[in-house]
Structure formats: structure tokens, C-alpha cells
C-alpha positions in Angstrom: -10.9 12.7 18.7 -12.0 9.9 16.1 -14.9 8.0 15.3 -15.4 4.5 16.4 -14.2 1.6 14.5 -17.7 0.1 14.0 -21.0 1.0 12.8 -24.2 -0.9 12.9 -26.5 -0.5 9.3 -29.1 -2.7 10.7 -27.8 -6.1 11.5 -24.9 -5.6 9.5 -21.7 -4.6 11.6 -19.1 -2.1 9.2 -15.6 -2.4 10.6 -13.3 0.3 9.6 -10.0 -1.2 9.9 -7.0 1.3 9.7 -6.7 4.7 12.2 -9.8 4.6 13.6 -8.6 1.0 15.2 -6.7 3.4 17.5 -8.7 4.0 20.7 -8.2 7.8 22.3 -8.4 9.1 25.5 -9.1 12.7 26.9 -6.0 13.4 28.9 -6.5 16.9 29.8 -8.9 19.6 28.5 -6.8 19.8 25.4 -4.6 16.9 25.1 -5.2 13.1 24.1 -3.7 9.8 24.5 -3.4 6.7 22.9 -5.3 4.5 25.3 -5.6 1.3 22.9 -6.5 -0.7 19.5 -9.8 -1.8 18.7 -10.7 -4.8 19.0 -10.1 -6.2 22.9 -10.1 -10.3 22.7 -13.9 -9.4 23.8 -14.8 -7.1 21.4 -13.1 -9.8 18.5 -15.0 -12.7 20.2 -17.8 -10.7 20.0 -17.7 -10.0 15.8 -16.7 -14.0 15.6 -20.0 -14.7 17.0 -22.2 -12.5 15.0 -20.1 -13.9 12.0 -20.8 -17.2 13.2 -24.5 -16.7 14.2 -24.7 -15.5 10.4 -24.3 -12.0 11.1 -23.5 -9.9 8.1 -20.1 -8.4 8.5 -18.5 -5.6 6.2 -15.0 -4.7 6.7 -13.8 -1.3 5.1 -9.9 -1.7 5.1 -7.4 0.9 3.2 -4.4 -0.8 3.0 -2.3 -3.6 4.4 -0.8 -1.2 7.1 -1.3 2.1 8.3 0.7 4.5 9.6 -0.3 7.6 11.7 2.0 9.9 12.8 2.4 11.9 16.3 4.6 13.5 17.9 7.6 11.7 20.3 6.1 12.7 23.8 2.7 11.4 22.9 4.1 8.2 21.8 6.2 8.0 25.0 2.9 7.4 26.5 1.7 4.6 24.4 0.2 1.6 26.4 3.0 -1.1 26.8 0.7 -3.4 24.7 1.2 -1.0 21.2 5.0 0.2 22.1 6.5 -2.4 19.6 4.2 -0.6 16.4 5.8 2.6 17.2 9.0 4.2 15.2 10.6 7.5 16.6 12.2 9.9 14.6 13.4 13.1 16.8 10.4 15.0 17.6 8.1 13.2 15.3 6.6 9.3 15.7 4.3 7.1 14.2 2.2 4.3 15.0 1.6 1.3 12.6 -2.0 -0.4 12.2 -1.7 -3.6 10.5 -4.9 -4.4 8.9 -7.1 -7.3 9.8 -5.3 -8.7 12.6 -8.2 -9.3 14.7 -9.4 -11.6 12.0 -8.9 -15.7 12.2 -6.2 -16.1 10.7 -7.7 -18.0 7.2 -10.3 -14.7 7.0 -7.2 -12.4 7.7 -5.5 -14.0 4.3 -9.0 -13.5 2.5 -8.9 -10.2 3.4 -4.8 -9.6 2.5 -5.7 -11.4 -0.8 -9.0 -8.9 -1.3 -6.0 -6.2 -0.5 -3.7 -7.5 -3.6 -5.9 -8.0 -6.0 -7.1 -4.6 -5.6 -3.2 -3.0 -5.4 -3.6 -4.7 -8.7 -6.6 -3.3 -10.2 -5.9 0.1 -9.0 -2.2 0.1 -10.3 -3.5 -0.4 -13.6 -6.7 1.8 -13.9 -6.7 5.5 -14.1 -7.3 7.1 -10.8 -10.6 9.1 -12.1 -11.7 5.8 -13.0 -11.6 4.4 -9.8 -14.7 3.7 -7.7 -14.5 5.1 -4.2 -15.3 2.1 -2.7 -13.9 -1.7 -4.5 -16.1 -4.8 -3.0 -15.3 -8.1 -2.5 -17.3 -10.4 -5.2 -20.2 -12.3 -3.3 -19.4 -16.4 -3.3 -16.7 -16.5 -0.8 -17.1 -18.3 2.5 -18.3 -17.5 4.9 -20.4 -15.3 2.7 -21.8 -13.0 5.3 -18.5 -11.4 5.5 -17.3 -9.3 2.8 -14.5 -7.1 2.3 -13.9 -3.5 0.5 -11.6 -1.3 -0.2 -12.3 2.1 1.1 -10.5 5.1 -1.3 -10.3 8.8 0.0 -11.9 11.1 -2.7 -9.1 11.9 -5.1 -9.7 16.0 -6.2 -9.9 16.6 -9.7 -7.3 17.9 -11.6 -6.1 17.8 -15.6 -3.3 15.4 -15.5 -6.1 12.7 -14.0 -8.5 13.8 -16.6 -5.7 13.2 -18.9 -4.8 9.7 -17.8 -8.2 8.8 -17.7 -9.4 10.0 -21.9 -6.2 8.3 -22.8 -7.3 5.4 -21.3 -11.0 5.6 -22.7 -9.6 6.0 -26.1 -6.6 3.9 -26.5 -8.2 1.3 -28.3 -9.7 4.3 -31.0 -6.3 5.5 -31.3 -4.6 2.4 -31.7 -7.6 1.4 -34.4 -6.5 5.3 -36.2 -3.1 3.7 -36.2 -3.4 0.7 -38.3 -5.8 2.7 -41.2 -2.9 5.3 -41.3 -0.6 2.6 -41.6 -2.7 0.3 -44.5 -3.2 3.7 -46.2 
């Protein structure tokens, strides 16, 4: 039902922190579960120690937390161990995935701070603009862990285009201004 939270490119482990934190379960021939979040204490030991063995770690995170929705009778099912990130609303539910929670707590704050100075730069660029993908600067330590910003694919459409060429020329039309004005 999703893909796994981690990828190996080479020796470098990708961790996609957001949904596909949420571990599914067949129940039936048609139906899923919610069988548990990524990472188990092992599975976290286990990306401390390639961090710690100098391991090259890259964590793709969205935002500071997630929510994905489902409906009330699959989230009756939750395990015990999620029940308190769940919200139910009638028929409808969701589940909340805080980002980097698995992390030690002084490379969860790294990562929250990589999350605010982004909120930043994004609330002030237009959205055309945008790269799809916003890295962490190299310098940081430990420095064979880095931290992005993964951005779906925004579609194209003429109120972007026309945030982003008032953007481009603000500075030319502010410039056309002031020789109007001294003339």
C-alpha cells in the first residue's frame, strides 16, 4: 500500500519522514491496516549506528507534522501504541506523523530548525521559483547527516507564472519608477 520509509543510494541511507513512516498491513484481500510507524527502537538504533560509524544519512522530511486521513473504522483498529496521534471526526479520521521523532533529540531540533528556515524561504519566494527539493548547507555536525525538504510538484498555472515575472522584475519596475518620477 506504500513504499518503505528508507532507501539505500549506495552507502547512503534516504529516510522519508512523513506518511510513508506509517507501516501497513494486508488485512484481507482488499483491505489494509495500520500495523505501525517506522522506526522500531531497532530499526532507530540501527540508523544511530550507521550515523555514528560515519554513515551518510539523508532525511527527506515535508513538514513538521503530517496528517493522513482514513476513515473511523480503520482507525478503530490502530495499534494501542499510535491511538493517542489519531483525531475522529464522524466517519472520517486522521493520523498525525510528527516529523523526526526518531531522531536524538539535539538532531531532531537541527532538523525542526532546517524545517523553519525553509517555511521562511518558501513564504517569501514565488512558488514557480521553488526548487523541488531545498538541502541543508554542508558544515553542520555531524556532517554525514543532512536534511531536505522534499516539495510535491506544484502544476503550472498563470497566476504562478504571474507571481513568479513580478518577482523577476520588481527591481526593473521599481528602477522605471524613479526615471518616471525624476522626469
Amino acid at each position: 500500500m506504500s513504499d518503505s520509509p528508507t532507501l539505500w543510494c549506495g552507502s547512503t541511507l534516504v529516510v522519508f519522514d512523513g506518511p510513508r513512516r506509517l507501516i501497513w498491513r494486508a488485512a484481507a484481500a482488499d483491505q489494509w491496516s495500520l500495523a505501525g510507524l517506522w522506526p522500531s527502537a531497532r530499526q532507530a538504533a540501527q540508523v544511530t549506528d550507521h550515523l555514528d560509524s560515519g554513515g551518510a544519512v539523508l532525511v527527506l522530511v515535508e513538514q513538521e507534522q503530517t496528517t493522513v486521513p482514513m476513515y473511523a473504522e480503520e482507525a478503530a483498529r490502530v495499534p494501542e501504541a499510535l491511538a493517542a496521534e489519531v483525531v475522529v471526526d464522524g466517519e472520517l479520521a486522521e493520523i498525525r506523523v510528527p516529523a523526526l521523532d526518531w531522531l536524538p533529540e539535539p538532531l531532531r531540533e537541527r532538523g525542526r530548525q532546517f524545517l523553519r528556515d525553509t517555511a521562511c524561504f518558501i513564504s517569501k519566494q514565488p512558488d514557480l521559483l521553488l526548487p523541488h527539493l531545498l538541502v541543508e548547507e554542508p558544515g553542520r555536525a555531524p556532517c554525514n547527516l543532512r536534511f531536505a525538504r522534499l516539495r510535491t510538484p506544484r502544476p503550472f498555472n498563470n497566476d504562478r507564472l504571474r507571481s513568479a515575472t513580478e518577482h523577476l522584475f520588481a527591481s526593473a519596475e521599481e528602477a522605471l519608477a524613479v526615471l518616471e518620477a525624476a522626469s
